[in-house]
NUPA-339999 format. One record per residue: residue number from 1; y, z, x of N, C-alpha, C, O in turn. Coordinates in pm, 1 decimal. Layout:
<recs>
{k NUM	npy Y	npz Z	npx X	capy Y	capz Z	capx X	cpy Y	cpz Z	cpx X	opy Y	opz Z	opx X}
...
</recs>
This chain:
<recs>
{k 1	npy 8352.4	npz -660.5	npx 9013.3	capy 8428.9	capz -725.3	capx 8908.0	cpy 8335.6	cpz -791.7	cpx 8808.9	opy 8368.2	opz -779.8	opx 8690.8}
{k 2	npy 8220.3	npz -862.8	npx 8837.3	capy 8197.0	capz -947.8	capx 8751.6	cpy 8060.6	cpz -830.4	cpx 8677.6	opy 7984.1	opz -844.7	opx 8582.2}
{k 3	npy 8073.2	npz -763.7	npx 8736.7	capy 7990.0	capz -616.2	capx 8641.5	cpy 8033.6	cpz -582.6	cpx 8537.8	opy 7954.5	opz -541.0	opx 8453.1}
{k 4	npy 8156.3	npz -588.2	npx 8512.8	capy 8224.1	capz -545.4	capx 8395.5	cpy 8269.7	cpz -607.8	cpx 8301.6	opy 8335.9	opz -572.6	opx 8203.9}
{k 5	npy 8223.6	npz -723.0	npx 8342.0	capy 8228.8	capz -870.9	capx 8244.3	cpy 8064.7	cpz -905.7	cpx 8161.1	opy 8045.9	opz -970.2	opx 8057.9}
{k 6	npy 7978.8	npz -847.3	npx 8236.3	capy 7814.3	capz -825.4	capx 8182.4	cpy 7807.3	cpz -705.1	cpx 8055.5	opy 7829.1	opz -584.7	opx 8042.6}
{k 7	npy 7778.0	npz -781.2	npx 8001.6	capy 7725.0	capz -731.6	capx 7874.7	cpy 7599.0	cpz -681.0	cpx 7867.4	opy 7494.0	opz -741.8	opx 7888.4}
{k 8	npy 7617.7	npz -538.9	npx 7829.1	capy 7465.4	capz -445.3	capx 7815.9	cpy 7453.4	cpz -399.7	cpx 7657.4	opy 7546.2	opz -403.6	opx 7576.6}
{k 9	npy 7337.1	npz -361.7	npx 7634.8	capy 7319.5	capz -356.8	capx 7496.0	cpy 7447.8	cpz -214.2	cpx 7464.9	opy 7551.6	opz -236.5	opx 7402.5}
{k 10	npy 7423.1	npz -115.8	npx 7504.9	capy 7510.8	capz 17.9	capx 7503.5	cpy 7640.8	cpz -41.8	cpx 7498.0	opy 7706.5	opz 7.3	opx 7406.2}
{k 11	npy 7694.7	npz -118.9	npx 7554.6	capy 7825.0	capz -176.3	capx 7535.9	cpy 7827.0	cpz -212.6	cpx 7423.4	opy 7872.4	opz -154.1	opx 7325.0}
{k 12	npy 7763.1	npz -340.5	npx 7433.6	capy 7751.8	capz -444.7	capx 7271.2	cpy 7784.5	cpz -320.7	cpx 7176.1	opy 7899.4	opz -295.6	opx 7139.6}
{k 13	npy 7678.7	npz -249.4	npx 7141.3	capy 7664.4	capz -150.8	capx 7011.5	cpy 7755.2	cpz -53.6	cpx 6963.9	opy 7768.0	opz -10.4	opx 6849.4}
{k 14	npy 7857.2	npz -6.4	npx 7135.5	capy 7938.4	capz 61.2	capx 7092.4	cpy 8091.9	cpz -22.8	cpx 7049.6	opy 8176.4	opz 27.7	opx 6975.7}
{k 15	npy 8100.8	npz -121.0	npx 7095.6	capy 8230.2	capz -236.8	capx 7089.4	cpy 8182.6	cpz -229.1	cpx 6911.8	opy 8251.4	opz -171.7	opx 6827.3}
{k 16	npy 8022.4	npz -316.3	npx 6876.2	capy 8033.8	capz -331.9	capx 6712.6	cpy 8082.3	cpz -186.0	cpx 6649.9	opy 8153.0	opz -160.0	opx 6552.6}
{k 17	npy 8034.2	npz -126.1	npx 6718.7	capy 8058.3	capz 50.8	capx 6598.2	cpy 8209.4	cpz 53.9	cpx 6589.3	opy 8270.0	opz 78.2	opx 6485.0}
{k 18	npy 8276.5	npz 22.5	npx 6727.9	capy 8409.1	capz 71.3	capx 6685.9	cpy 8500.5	cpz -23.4	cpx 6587.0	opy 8599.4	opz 12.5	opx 6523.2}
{k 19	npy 8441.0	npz -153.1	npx 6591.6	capy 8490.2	capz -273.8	capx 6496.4	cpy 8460.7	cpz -234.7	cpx 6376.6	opy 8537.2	opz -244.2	opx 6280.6}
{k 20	npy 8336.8	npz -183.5	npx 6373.8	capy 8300.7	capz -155.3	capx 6194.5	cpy 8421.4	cpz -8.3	cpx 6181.3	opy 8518.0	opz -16.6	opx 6105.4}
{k 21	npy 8398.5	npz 103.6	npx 6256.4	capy 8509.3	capz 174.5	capx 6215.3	cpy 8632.5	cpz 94.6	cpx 6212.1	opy 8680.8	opz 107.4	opx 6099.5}
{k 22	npy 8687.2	npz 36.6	npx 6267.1	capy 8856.7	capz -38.0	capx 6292.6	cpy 8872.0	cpz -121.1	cpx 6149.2	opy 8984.1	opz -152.4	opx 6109.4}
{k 23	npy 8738.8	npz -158.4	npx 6065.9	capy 8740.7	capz -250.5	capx 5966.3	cpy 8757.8	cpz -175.1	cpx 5821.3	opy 8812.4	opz -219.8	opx 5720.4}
{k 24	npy 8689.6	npz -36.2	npx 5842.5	capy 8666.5	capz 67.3	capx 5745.1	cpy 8792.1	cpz 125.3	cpx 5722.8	opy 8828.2	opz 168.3	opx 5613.2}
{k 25	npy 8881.2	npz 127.7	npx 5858.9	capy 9007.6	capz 254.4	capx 5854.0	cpy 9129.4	cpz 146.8	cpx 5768.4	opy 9212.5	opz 186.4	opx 5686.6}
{k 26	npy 9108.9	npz -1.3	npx 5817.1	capy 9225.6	capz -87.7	capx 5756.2	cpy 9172.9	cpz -99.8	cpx 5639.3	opy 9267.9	opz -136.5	opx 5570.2}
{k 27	npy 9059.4	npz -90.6	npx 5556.1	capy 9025.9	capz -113.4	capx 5463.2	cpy 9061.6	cpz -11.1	cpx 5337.0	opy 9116.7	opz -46.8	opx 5232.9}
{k 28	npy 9014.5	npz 135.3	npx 5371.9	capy 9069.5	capz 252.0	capx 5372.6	cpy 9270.5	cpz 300.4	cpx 5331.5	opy 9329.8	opz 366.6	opx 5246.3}
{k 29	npy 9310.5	npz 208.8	npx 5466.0	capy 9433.9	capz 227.0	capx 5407.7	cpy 9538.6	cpz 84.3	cpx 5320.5	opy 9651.6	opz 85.4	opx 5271.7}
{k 30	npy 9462.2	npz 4.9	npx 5330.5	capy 9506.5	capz -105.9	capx 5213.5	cpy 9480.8	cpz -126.0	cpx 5096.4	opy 9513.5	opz -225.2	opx 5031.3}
{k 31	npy 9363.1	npz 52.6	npx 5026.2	capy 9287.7	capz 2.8	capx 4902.3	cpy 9373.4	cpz 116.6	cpx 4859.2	opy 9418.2	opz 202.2	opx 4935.5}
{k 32	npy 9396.9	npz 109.5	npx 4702.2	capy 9402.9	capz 194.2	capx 4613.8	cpy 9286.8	cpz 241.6	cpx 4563.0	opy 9177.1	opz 188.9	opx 4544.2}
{k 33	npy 9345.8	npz 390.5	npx 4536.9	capy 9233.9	capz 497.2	capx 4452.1	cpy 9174.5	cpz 421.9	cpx 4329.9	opy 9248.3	opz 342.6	opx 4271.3}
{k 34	npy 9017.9	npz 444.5	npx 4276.9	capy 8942.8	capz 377.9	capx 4199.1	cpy 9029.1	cpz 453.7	cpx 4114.9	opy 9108.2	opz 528.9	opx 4171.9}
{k 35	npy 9029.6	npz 447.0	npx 3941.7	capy 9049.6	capz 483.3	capx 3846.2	cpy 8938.8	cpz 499.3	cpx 3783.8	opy 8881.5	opz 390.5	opx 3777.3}
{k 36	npy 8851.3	npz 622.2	npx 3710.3	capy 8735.2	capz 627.9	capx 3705.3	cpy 8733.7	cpz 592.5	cpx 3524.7	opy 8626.3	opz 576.4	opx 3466.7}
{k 37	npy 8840.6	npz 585.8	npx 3466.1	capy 8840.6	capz 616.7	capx 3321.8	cpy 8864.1	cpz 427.4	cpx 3307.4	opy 8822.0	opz 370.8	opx 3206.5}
{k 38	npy 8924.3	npz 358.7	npx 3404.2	capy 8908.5	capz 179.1	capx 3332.5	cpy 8832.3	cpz 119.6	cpx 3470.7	opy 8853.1	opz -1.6	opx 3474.9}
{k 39	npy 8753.8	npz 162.9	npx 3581.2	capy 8626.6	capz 90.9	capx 3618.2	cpy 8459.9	cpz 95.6	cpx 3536.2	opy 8392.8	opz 168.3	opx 3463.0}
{k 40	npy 8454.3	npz -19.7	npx 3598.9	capy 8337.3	capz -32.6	capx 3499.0	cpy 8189.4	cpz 46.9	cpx 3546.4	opy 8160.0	opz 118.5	opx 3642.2}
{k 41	npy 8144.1	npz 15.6	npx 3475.1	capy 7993.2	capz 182.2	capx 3478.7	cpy 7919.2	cpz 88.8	cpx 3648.3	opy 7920.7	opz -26.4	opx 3691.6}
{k 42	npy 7868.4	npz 211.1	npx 3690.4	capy 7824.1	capz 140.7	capx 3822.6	cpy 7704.3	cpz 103.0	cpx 3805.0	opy 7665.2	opz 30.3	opx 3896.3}
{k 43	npy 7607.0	npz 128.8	npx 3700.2	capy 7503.4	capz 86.5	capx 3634.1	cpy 7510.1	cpz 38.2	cpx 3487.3	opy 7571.4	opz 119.3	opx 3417.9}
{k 44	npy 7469.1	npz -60.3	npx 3425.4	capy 7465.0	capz -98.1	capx 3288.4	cpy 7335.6	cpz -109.6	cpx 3229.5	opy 7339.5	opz -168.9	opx 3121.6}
{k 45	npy 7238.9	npz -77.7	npx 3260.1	capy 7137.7	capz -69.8	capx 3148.9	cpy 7179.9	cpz 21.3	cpx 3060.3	opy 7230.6	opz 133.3	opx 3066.9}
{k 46	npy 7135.0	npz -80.5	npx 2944.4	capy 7118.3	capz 47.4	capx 2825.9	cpy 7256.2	cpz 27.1	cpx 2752.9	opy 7258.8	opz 77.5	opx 2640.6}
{k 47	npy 7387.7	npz -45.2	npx 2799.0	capy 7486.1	capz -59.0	capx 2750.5	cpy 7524.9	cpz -113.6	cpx 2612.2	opy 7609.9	opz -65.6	opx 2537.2}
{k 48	npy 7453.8	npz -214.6	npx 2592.5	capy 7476.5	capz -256.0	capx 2470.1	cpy 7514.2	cpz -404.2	cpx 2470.3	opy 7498.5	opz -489.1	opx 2382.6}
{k 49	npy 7582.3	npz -414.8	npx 2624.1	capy 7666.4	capz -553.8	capx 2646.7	cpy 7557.5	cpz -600.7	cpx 2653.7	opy 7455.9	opz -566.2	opx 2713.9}
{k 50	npy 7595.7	npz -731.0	npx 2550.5	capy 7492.9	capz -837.8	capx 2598.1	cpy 7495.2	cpz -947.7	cpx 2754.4	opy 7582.5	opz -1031.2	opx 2730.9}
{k 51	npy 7457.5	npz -965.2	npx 2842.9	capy 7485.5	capz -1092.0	capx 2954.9	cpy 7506.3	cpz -1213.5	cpx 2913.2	opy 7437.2	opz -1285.4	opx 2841.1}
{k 52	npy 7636.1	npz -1236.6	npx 2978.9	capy 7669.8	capz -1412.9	capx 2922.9	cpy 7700.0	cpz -1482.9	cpx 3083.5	opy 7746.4	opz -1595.1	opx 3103.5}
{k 53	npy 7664.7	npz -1395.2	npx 3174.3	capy 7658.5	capz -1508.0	capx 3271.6	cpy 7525.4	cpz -1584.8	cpx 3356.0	opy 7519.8	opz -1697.3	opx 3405.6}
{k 54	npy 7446.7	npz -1500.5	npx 3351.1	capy 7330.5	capz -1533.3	capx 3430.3	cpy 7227.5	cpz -1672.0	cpx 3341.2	opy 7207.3	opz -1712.7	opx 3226.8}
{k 55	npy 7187.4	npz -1701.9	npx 3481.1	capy 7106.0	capz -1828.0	capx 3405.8	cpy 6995.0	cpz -1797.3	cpx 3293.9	opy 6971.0	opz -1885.6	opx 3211.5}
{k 56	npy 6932.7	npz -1686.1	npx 3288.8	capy 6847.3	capz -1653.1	capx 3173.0	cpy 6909.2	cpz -1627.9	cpx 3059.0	opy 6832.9	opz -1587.5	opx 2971.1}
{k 57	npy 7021.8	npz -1637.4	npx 3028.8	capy 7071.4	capz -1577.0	capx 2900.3	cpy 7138.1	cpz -1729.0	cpx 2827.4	opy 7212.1	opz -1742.4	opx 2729.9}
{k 58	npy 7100.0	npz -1793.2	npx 2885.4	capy 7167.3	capz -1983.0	capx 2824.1	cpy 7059.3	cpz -2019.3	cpx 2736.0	opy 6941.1	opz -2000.6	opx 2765.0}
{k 59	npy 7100.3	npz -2072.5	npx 2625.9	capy 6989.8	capz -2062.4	capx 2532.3	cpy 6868.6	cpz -2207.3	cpx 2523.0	opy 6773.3	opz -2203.3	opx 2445.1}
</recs>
């Protein structure tokens, strides 16, 4: 009995894997499809926008 209450690494790793899947699948089915034509660019260099939030851009 108290064997199966001991924690081995192979356990540990497979319990986290299946949590990260269990977190991915609810995540998965509570999100809506991206819209690719009003999200924003996944990179912005080069855009044009100027930055108005970061601390280097305060004058």
């Amino acid at each position: 009995m108290l064997a199966l209450l001991q924690a081995s690494r192979p356990r540990v790793g497979g319990l986290s894997l299946i949590l990260v899947l269990l977190l991915l699948l609810v995540d998965h089915g509570q999100s809506r499809p991206i819209n690719p034509y009003q999200a924003p660019a996944p990179v912005a260099l080069g855009s044009g926008v100027a930055p108005t939030a970061a601390h280097c851009t305060a004058p």
